[in-house]
Structure formats: structure tokens, C-alpha cells
Phi, psi and omega in degrees: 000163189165162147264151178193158193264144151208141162069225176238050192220130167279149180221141177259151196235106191202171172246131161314030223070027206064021205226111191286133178211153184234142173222153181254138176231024150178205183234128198291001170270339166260320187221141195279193176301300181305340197258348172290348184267353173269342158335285177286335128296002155299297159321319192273335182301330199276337174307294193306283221274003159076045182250357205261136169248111188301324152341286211291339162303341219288142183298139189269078146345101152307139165316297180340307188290322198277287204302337177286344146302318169308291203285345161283320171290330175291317166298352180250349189236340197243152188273331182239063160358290208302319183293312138340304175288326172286318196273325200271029164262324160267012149279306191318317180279354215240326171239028155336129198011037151273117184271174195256040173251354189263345178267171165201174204296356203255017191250327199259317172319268181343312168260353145302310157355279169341287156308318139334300172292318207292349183071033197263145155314150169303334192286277173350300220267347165246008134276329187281326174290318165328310171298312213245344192264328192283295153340298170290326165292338165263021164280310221291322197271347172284313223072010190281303193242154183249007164216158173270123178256050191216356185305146148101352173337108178233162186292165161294153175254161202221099196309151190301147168298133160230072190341133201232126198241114181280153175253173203268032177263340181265337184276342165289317147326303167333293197294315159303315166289348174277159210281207198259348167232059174239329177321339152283316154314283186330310171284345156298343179259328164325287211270341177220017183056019193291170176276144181306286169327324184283331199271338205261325175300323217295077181273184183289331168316281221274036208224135180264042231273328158337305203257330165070070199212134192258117175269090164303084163259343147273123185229153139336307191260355163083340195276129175258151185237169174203154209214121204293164199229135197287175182279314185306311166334292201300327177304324195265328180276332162345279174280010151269304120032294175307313182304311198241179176214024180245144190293339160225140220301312194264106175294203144244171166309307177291356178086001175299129202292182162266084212269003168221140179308310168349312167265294203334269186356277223301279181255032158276343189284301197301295210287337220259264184359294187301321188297346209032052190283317176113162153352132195180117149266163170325305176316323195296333198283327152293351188283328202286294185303349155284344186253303196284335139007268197264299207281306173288315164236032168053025174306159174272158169323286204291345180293330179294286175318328166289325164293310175286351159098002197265142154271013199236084193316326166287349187290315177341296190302021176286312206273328160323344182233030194271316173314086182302336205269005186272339192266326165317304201297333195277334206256326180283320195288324182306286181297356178238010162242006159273317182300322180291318174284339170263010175272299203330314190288149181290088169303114197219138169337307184284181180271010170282333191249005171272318181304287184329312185273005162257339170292326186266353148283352193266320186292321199308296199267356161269006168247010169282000000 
């Protein structure tokens, strides 16, 4: 422990918790040697009697300063880069030179609000809160800061999920109205439930046309899949195949990979309109291909999970009950076999076999 000059500033120099730490306490035209050593007794005094907060040392950090740390590490850890760069924009702006020794929860309240008024989702507005929460544990663990002043931070509630499952008169409407070299997207995501990230990545190494097999190694669950490829697939990447000279299966108009959301929108937005499909995300087209699955061709779980990649058998059952017309067909099938069984009974005039054939619908729907 000791005092010392660097520069034009005195520093007390002790330890923490076994943790060597410098504090800056003035400038050497305002305070002599002596009063930086009564500091520093001061310090080890707020130690010793246990009053001392170290928070109050920590160099004072901007958000700016912190989230540009954040996103160099994010670009080195996260596979969906972007979705990082896109979220830290309206925190960067919203906690613009506000420093972090200075928030607190009531500054992240504020700024759900905020968003909230913008007609932004709960789903949207807690990735952005993911991020910033996600941030501070990682200051913490860099050492930029030594608690977090967002603990205890909490979400949005985020209305139950209800997959929303195209029939197949509307993914042909989709299809047919889209332009021409998204309709193979379209159709890959339809025929193999792949992910909007899987399909955009998606090069010619992994494409099996021999064998007629989709290789997936980049995955969400981190796991690679493979996934047989339809005869209408294969007929459509043949020619594209033919087509192209870029190294991934699915373009832009211009052959370019898709290095932004911006056209996908542009003509998944487009092809949606024309179709008169109604509300509809891109994502749905796996909801589709999992329900017709499990619902529609009565596949089993686990053959389904391998294709489609859920490691979670509940995420699956969601989807079981997504077909009203699977539930109709169930329920009508249910009612025309009650109807068969009490057509059994002998209808006759009088009022003995009339009793009798209302006695036996009644043991009938009370033992149901």
C-alpha cells in the first residue's frame, strides 16, 4: 500500500479482498503528499470497519463505451450477429451519455415504456432488454464494473404462442404470386421446415443432389441434421444449380447472397399481399411443415424431431392442436358413430319401443 504521482495526479495504492486496486484522489496543484496519505487511511479505515463500497471507485463508463464491447464480443460468440446490432439501437439511443454507474432499474421501466408507447412487441422489446442485461454480466465478469445496476431486471409478459399453420390452398396462393427467385425459398421452407437462418446460409457443400439429402451444420441447437429432399425440391434446386455460379443455394435477384433482411422482406412482404394469405410470418412455414407432419401424415415424434431439429418433444405437442379442420374431422367422426350406434336400436310407434329407444340413447351418452 503507498501513495504515488503518475502523470499530474496522486494515487492511493491497497488491497481489497486480495485484489490489488488504484484510486485517483487529485491533482497534484490541489493536494499535497500529505492529505493523498490521509486518504488512504481513510480507505483501509472504511475497509477494516467494513463501510467501504467499491462501486463508488469503478472508473466512470458510458453505455456507449460498454455496448461497443458488448458487440465486439457479440460478433466473436454470436451466430446471429445482426439481431445484436439491430437491438443495440434503440438502447444506444435511449441511454445516449448516460453513464452506468448512474442507472438503475427505474431507467430500464422507463425505457419499456418508451418502446411500449413506439407500438413495439413484448417479444422485440425483451431481446433488447436480453442485451443490455446480457451486457452487464459481462462487464462484471471483464471487470469493467463490479455489480450490476440493473439486477433483478425484468421482462415483459409475452402472450402464449399460437403457431399460425397455412392450408395448403393458401401456401399455393403464396407461392404462385411470388416472384421467381423466391418461390424456391418458399418451397424449401414448406417441404422441409428448415429455418429462415438455415435457408439463407445454406450452400452448395451441403446439398446432396446425388443422394438427394440437405446437410444442416449450422444449427440454432448447435446439432446438424440432414434432411431427404423432395422430388418438387430437387427438380427446383436442378435449376437453379444450372443457374447460378454462387457458392449459396438461395439469392437476391442479382445472385447475391443475403446479406440483409431488407429484400427477403421486401419479397416475402410482397408475395404475402398478393396472396391474400392474411397475417402470416416467414417462420410459419415450419409451423406448417410440423403440423402436417404430426397432424396431417400422422408421423411420429421422434422422426419429426430429427427432421425438423426441436430437441424438446414439448415444443412438438403445440403443434398437435393447431388443425381446426383436424379437430372437426375428429369430432364429426366421433358424432357419426353415436348416430350409428343408436340408429341400431328398432324404431317402432308405439310407445313401448319409443321409451325403450330413448332409454338406450340416454345409458348410451351417460356412459360417454
Amino acid at each position: 500500500m503507498g501513495v504515488y504521482v503518475k502523470g499530474n495526479r496522486w494515487f492511493i495504492d491497497y488491497y481489497y479482498y486480495g485484489k490489488r486496486k488504484r484510486e485517483v484522489v487529485g491533482h497534484v496543484d490541489k493536494i499535497t503528499r500529505s492529505i493523498a496519505e490521509k486518504a488512504l487511511k481513510a480507505r483501509v479505515g472504511e475497509i477494516v470497519q467494513g463501510k467501504f463500497n467499491i462501486a463508488q471507485t469503478d472508473k466512470p463508463v458510458s453505455v456507449e463505451e460498454l455496448m461497443d464491447k458488448y458487440l465486439k464480443w457479440a460478433k466473436d460468440n454470436h451466430k446471429a450477429y445482426e439481431r445484436d446490432i439491430s437491438a443495440s439501437k434503440p438502447l444506444l439511443y435511449f441511454f445516449k451519455g448516460k453513464k452506468i454507474k448512474n442507472l438503475n432499474l427505474w431507467h430500464v421501466e422507463k425505457y419499456k415504456s418508451e418502446r411500449r408507447n413506439q407500438d413495439r412487441k413484448p417479444e422485440t422489446i425483451n431481446k433488447e432488454l436480453g442485451i443490455l442485461r446480457r451486457m452487464f454480466n459481462l462487464a462484471i465478469e471483464w471487470k469493467v464494473i463490479s455489480s450490476n445496476p440493473i439486477k433483478g431486471i425484468k421482462l415483459l409478459k409475452v402472450p402464449k404462442f399460437k403457431p399460425r399453420v397455412l392450408k395448403e390452398d393458401e401456401f399455393i396462393n403464396l407461392y404462385n404470386v411470388a416472384s421467381s427467385h423466391f418461390k424456391p425459398i418458399l418451397l424449401c421452407a414448406f417441404s422441409t421446415g428448415m429455418r429462415k437462418g438455415e435457408i439463407i446460409k445454406l450452400n452448395w457443400e451441403n446439398v446432396d443432389l446425388k443422394d438427394r439429402y440437405i446437410h444442416i451444420t449450422e444449427t440454432k441447437n448447435n446439432e446438424s441434421r440432414s434432411i431427404p429432399i423432395s422430388d418438387i425440391l430437387f427438380d427446383a434446386l436442378i435449376e437453379i444449380r444450372n443457374n447460378t455460379n454462387s457458392e449459396y443455394v438461395f439469392t437476391t435477384p442479382d445472385g447475391k447472397a443475403y446479406q440483409s433482411n431488407t429484400a427477403w422482406k421486401r419479397a416475402w412482404n410482397t408475395a404475402l399481399k398478393k396472396s391474400g394469405v392474411g397475417k402470416c410470418r416467414f417462420h410459419d412455414l415450419r409451423h406448417t411443415f410440423v403440423s402436417n407432419l404430426i397432424v396431417g401424415e400422422k408421423e411420429d415424434f421422434a422422426t419429426v424431431m430429427e427432421l425438423s431439429g426441436h430437441k424438446d418433444i414439448r415444443m412438438l405437442k403445440r403443434y398437435s392442436h393447431t388443425r381446426e379442420e383436424a379437430k372437426k374431422v375428429a369430432i364429426s367422426k366421433l358424432g357419426k358413430r353415436l348416430k350409428a350406434l343408436t340408429m341400431d336400436t328398432p324404431m317402432d310407434t308405439n310407445t313401448e319401443n319409443k321409451e325403450i329407444s330413448q332409454s338406450n340413447l340416454i345409458n348410451l351418452t351417460s356412459h360417454n
